[in-house]
TORKOL-4160 file (C-alpha; in steps of 0.2 Angstrom, whole numbers, padded with zeros to 4 digits, m for minus):
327
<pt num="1" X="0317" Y="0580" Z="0366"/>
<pt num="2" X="0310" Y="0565" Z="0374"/>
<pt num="3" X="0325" Y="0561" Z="0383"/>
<pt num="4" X="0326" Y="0568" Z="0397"/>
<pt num="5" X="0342" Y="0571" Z="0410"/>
<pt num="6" X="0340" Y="0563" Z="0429"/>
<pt num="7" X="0352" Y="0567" Z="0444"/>
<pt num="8" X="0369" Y="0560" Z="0445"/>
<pt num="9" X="0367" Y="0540" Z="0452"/>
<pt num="10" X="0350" Y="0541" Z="0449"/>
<pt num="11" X="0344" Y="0531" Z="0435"/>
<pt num="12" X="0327" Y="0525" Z="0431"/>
<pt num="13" X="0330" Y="0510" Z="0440"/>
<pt num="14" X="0330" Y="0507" Z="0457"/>
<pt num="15" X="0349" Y="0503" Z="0466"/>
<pt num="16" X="0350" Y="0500" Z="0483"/>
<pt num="17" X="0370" Y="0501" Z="0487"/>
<pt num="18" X="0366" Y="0491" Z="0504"/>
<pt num="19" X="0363" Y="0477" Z="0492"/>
<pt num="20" X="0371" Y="0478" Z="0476"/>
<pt num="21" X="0389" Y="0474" Z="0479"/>
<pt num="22" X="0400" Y="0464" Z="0467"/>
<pt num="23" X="0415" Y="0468" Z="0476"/>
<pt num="24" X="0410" Y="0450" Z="0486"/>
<pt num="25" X="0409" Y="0441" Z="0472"/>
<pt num="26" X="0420" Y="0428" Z="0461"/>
<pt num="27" X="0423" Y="0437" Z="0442"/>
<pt num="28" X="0412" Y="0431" Z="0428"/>
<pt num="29" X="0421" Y="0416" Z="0416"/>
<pt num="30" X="0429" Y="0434" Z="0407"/>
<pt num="31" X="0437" Y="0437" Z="0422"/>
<pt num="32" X="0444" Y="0419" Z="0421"/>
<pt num="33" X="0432" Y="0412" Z="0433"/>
<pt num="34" X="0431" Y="0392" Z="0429"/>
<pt num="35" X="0417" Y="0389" Z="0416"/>
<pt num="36" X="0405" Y="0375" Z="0422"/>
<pt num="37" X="0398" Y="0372" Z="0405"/>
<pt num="38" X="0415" Y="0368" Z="0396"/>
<pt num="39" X="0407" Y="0350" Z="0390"/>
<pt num="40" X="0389" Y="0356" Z="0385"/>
<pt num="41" X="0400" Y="0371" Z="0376"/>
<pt num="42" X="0410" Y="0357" Z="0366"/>
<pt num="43" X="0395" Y="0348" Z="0362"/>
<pt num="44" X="0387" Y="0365" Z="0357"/>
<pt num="45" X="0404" Y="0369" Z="0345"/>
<pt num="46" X="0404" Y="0350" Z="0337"/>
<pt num="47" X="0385" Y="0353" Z="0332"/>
<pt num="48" X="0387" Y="0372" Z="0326"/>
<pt num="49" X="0402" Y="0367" Z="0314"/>
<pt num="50" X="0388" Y="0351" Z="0308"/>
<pt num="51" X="0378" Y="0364" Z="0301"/>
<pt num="52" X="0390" Y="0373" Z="0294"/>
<pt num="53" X="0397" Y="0358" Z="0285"/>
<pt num="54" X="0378" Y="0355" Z="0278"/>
<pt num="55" X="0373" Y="0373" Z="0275"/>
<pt num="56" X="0388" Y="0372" Z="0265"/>
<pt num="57" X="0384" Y="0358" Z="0254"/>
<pt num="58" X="0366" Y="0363" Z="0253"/>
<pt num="59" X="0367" Y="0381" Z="0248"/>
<pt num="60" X="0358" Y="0386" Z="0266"/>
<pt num="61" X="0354" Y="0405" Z="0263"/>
<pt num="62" X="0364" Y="0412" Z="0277"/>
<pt num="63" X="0377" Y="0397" Z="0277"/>
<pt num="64" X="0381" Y="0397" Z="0260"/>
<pt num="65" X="0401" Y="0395" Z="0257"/>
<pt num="66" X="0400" Y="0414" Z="0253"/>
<pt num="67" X="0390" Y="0421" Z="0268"/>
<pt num="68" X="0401" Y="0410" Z="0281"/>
<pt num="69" X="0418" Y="0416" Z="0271"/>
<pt num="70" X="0412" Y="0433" Z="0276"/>
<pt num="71" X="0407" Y="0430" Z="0294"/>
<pt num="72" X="0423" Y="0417" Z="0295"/>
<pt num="73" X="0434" Y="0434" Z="0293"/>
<pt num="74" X="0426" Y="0444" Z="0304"/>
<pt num="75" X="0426" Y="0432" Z="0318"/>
<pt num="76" X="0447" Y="0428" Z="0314"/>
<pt num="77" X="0449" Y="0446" Z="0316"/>
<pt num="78" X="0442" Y="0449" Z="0331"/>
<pt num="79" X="0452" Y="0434" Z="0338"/>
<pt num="80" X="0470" Y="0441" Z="0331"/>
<pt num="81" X="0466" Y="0459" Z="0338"/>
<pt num="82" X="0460" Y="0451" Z="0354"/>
<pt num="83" X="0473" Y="0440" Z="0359"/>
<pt num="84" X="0488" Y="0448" Z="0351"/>
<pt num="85" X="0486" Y="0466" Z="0355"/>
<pt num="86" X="0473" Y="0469" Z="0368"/>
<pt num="87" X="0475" Y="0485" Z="0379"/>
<pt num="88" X="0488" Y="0482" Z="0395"/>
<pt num="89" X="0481" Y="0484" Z="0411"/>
<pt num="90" X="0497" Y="0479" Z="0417"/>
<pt num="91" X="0509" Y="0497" Z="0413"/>
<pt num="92" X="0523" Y="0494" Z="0426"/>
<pt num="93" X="0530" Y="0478" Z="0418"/>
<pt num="94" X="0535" Y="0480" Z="0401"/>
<pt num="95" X="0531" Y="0464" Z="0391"/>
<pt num="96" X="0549" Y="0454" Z="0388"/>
<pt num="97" X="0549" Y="0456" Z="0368"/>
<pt num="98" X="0545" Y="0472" Z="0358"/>
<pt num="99" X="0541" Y="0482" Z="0373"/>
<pt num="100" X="0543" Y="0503" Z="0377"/>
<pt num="101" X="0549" Y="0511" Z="0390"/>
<pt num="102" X="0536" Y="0521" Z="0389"/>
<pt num="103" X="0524" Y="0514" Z="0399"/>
<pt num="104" X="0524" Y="0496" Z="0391"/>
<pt num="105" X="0513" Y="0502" Z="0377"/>
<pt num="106" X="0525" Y="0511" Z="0365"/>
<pt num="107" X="0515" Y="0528" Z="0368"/>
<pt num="108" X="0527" Y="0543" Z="0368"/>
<pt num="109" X="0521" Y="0551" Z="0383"/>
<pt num="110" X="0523" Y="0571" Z="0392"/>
<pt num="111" X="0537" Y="0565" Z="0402"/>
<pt num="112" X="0547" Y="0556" Z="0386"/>
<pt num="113" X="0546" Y="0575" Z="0379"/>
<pt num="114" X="0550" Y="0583" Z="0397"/>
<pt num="115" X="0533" Y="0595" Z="0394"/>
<pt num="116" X="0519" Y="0594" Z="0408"/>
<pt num="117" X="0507" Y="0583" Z="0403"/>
<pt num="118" X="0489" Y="0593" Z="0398"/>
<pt num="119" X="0478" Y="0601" Z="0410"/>
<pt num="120" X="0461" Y="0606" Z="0407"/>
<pt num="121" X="0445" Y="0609" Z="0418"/>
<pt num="122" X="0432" Y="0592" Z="0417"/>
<pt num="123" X="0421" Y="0601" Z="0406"/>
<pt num="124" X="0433" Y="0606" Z="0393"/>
<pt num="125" X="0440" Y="0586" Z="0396"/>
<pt num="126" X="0424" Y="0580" Z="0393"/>
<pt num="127" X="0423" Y="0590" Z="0376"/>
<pt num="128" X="0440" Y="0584" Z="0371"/>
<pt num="129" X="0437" Y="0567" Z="0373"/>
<pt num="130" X="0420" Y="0568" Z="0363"/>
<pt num="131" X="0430" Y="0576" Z="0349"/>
<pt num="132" X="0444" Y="0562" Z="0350"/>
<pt num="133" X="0432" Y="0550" Z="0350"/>
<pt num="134" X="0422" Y="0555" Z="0335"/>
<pt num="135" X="0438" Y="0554" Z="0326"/>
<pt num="136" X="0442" Y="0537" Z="0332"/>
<pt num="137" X="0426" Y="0530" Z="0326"/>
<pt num="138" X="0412" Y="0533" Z="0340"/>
<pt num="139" X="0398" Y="0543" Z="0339"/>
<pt num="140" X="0395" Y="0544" Z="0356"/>
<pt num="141" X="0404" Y="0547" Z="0375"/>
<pt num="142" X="0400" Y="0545" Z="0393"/>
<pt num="143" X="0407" Y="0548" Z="0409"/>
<pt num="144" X="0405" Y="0541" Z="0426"/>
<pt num="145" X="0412" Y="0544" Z="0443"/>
<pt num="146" X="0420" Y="0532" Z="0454"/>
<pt num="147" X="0416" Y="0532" Z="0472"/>
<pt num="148" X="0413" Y="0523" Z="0486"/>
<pt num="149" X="0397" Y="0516" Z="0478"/>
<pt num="150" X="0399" Y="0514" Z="0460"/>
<pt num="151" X="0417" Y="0503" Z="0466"/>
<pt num="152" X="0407" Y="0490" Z="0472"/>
<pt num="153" X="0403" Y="0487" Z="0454"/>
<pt num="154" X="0421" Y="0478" Z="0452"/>
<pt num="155" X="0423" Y="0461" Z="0458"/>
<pt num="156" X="0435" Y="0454" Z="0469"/>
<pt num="157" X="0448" Y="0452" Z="0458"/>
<pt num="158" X="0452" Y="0472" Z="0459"/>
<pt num="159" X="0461" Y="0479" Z="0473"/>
<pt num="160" X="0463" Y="0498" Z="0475"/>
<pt num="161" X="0480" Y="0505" Z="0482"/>
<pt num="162" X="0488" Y="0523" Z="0483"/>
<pt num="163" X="0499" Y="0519" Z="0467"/>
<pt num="164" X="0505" Y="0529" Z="0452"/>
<pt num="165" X="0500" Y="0514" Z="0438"/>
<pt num="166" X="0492" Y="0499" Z="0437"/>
<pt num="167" X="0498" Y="0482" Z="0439"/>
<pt num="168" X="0496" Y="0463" Z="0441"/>
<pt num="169" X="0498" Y="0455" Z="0458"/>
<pt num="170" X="0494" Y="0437" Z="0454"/>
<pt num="171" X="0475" Y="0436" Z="0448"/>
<pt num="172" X="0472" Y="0452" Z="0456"/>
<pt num="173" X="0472" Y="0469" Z="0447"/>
<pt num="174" X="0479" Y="0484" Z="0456"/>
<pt num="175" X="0472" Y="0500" Z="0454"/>
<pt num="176" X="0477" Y="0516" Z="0459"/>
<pt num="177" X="0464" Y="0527" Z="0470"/>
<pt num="178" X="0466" Y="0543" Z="0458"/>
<pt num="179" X="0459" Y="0534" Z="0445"/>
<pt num="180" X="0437" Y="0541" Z="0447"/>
<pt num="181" X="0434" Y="0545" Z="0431"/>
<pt num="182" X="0427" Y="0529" Z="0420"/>
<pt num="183" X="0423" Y="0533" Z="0401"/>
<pt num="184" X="0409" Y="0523" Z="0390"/>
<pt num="185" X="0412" Y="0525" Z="0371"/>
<pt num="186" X="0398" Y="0520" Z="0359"/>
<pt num="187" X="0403" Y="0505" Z="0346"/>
<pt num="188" X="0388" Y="0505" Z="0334"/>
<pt num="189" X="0383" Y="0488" Z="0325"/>
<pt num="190" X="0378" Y="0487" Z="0307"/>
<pt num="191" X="0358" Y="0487" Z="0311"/>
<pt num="192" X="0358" Y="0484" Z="0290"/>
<pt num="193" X="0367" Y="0466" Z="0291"/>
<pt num="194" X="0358" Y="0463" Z="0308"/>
<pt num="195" X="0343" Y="0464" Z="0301"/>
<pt num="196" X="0345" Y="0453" Z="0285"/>
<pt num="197" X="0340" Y="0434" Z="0288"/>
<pt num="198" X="0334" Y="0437" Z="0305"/>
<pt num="199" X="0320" Y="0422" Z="0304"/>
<pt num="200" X="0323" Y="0407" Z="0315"/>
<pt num="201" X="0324" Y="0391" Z="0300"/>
<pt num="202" X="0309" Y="0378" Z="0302"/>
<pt num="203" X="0317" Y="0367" Z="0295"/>
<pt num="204" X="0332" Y="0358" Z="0286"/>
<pt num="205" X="0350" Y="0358" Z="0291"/>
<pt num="206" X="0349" Y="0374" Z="0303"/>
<pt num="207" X="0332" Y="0371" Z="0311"/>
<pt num="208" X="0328" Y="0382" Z="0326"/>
<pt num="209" X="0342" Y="0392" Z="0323"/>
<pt num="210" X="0345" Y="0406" Z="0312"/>
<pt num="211" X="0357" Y="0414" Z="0298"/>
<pt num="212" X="0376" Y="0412" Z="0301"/>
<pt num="213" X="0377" Y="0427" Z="0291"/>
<pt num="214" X="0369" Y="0438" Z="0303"/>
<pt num="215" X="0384" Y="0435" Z="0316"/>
<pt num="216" X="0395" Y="0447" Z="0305"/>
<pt num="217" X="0387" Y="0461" Z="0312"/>
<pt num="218" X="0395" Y="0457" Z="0326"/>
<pt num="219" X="0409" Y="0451" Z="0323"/>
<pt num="220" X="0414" Y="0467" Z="0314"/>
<pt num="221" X="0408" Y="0478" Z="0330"/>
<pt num="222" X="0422" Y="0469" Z="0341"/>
<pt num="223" X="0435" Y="0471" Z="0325"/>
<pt num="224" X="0431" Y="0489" Z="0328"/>
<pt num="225" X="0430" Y="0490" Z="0348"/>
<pt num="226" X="0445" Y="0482" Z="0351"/>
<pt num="227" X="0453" Y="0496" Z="0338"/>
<pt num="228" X="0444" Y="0509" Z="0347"/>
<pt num="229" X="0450" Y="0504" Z="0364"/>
<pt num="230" X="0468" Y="0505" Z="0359"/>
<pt num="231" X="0466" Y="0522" Z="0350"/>
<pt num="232" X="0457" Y="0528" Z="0370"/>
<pt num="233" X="0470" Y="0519" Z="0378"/>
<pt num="234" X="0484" Y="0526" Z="0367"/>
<pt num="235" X="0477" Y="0545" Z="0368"/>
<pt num="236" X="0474" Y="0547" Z="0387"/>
<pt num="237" X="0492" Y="0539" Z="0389"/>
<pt num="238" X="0500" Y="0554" Z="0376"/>
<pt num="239" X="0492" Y="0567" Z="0387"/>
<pt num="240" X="0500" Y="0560" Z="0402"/>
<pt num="241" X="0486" Y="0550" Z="0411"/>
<pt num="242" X="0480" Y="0531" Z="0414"/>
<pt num="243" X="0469" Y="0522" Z="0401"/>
<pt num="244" X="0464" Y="0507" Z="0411"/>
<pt num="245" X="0453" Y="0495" Z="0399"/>
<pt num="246" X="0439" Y="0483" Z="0405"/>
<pt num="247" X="0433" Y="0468" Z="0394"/>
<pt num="248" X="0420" Y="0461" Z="0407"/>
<pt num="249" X="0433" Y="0456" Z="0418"/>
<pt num="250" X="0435" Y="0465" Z="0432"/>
<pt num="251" X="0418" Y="0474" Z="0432"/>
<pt num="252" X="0403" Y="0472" Z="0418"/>
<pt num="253" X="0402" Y="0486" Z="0407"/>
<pt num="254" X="0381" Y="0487" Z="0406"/>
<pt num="255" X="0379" Y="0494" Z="0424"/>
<pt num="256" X="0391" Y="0510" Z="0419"/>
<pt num="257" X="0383" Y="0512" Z="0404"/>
<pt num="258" X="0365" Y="0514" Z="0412"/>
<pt num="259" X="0374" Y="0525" Z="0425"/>
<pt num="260" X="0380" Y="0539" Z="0413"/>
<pt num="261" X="0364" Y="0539" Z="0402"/>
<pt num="262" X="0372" Y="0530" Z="0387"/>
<pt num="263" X="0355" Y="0518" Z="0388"/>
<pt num="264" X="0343" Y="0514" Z="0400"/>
<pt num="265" X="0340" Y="0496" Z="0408"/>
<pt num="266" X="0327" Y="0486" Z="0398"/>
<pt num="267" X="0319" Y="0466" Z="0397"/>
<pt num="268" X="0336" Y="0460" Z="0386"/>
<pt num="269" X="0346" Y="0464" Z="0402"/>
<pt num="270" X="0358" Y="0476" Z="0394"/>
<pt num="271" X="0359" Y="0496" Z="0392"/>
<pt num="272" X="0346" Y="0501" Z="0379"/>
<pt num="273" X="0352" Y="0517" Z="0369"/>
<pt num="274" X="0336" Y="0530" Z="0364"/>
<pt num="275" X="0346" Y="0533" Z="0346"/>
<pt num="276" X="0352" Y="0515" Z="0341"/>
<pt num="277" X="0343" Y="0502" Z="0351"/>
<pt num="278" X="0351" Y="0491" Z="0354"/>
<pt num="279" X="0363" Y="0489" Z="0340"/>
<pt num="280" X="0377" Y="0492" Z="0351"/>
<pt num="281" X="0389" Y="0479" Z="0353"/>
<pt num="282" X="0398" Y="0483" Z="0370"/>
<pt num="283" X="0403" Y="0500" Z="0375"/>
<pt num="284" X="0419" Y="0504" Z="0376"/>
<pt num="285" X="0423" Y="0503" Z="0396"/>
<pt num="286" X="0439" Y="0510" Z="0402"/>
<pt num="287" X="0443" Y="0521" Z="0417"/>
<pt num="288" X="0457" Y="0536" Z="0420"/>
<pt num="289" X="0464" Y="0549" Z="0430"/>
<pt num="290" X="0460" Y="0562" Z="0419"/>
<pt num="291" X="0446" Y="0573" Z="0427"/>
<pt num="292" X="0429" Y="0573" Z="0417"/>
<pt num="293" X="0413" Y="0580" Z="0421"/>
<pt num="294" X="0401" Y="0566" Z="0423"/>
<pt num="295" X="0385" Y="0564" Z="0413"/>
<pt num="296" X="0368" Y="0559" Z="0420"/>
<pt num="297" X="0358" Y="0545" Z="0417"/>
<pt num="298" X="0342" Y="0547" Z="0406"/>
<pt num="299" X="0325" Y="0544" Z="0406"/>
<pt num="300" X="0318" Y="0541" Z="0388"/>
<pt num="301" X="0304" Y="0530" Z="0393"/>
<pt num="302" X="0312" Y="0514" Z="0388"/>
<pt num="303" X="0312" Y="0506" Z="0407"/>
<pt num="304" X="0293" Y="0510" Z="0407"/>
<pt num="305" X="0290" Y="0501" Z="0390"/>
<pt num="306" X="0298" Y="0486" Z="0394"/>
<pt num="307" X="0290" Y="0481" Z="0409"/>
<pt num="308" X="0273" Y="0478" Z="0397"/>
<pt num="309" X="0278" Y="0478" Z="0381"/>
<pt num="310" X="0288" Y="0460" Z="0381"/>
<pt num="311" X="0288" Y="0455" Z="0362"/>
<pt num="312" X="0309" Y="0452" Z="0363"/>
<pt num="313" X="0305" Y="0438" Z="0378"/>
<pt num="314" X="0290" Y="0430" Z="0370"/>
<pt num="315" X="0300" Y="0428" Z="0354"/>
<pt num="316" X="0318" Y="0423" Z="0362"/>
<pt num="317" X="0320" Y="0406" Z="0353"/>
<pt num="318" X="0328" Y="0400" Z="0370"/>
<pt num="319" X="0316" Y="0406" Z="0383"/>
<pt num="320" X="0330" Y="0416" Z="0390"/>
<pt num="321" X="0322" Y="0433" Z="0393"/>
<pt num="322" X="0312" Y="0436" Z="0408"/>
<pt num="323" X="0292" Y="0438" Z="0407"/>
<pt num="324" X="0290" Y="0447" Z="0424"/>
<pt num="325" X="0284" Y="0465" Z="0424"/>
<pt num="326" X="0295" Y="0468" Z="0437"/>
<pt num="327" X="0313" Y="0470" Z="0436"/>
């Protein structure tokens, strides 16, 4: 009851589309911009596996040889799923070994029966894909249109063309105008794992930072997104439309998600849920053809809250959250 419904591209924050504009700048280092902190990343690496190494041999709670095994196997997950099967943007070329006709992806599609793909009105689209998406694993679906505003949210890595699928053309993504819908699915983290051994150590091995452990919690949220973003993929293609994933590279996911009313904007910088926080992970981000009924961003108070409330900057070990009241 608290949460209440706003108008369509008016969320409780302030956007002036003048302004805002990502469609003039370079992608962000997931987009494959150059990363100017390679060596201070290396150095960081060298000195993480060092307290590994000693919280190994010092039965660290947290970086024990058993709570780093579980952690170690989540993380490996996420890295096979991520770089072995991640969603194709590209669905013109199909890849050289192992490959479909259908698509590129393997998905037996309307036109590989030779039945018309489904039609349906947004609304009964929008319920279809809440139910498919419950059984994939989420509790939770949003939808946003695409316009002339919310495409200045991609970077200029993405070019839009009058196209019937998407493709590569160099570093530049190519995507067809019929695609306004974009979709934001819910991947919940374990908040039970997230918070056991949440303290920040004072001393030893791992002083000033904290449990190892914790990071399975997320680890196991990207092992499960990366799942979840094929099964979406896979099931918008079968019906006979475009699944068009986004990973942070062409667009970031956080604006879309404070547009639909999955979260509102709050201090941490990222889309703040009114029913789990901000135990999500990273939504789901992929956008389609199919027509849905867009949902409205929300208004549960959370905006309001973090302009004085404050406890998650003045106890960010880094000093990485800003203190203004303001926005």
């Amino acid at each position: 009851w608290w949460v209440k419904e706003r108008e369509l591209g008016n969320p409780t924050v302030e956007i002036d589309w003048n302004i805002l504009d990502y469609s003039k700048e370079i992608p962000s280092a997931y987009g494959g911009n150059p990363n100017p902190w390679g060596e201070l990343r290396a150095k960081a690496a060298t000195n993480r596996e060092d307290r590994k190494r000693q919280g190994i041999l010092q039965n660290v709670p947290g970086y024990s040889m058993r709570d780093l095994a579980v952690a170690e196997a989540a993380e490996k997950v996420w890295h096979q799923l991520r770089f072995t099967v991640p969603p194709r943007k590209d669905q013109v070329t199909t890849p050289a070994a192992g490959g479909f006709a259908t698509q590129g992806l393997g998905v037996n599609t309307p036109e590989y029966y030779g039945v018309p793909r489904w039609e349906g009105t947004p609304e009964e689209n929008l319920k279809m894909l809440r139910a498919a998406a419950h059984i994939f694993g989420s509790p939770q679906a949003y939808v946003t249109e695409v316009d002339d505003h919310t495409r200045k949210l991609f970077y200029n890595i993405v070019r839009w063309e009058d196209i019937d699928k998407p493709y590569q053309d160099g570093k530049v993504w190519v995507i067809p105008n019929k695609c306004k819908w974009q979709i934001s699915l819910v991947m919940k983290q374990n908040d039970i794992i997230g918070r056991s051994m949440t303290k920040v150590a004072d001393s030893g091995p791992i002083q000033g930072y904290p449990s190892r452990f914790q990071e399975t919690e997320t680890y196991l949220a990207y092992d499960s997104l990366q799942v979840l973003m094929l099964k979406l993929q896979y099931f918008l293609i079968a019906l006979g439309y475009l699944g068009i994933d986004e990973n942070n590279e062409m667009s970031l996911t956080v604006p879309w998600s404070i547009l639909n009313g999955l979260g509102e904007p709050c201090r941490a910088t990222i889309a703040c849920s009114p029913d789990y926080g901000l135990a999500i992970r990273r939504p789901v981000c992929m956008f389609t053809d199919l027509p849905l009924a867009p949902t409205p961003p929300i208004d549960a108070g959370i905006f309001r809250f973090c302009r004085d409330c404050g406890i998650c900057a003045n106890n960010c070990p880094s000093g990485g959250l800003s203190k203004e009241k303001e926005p």
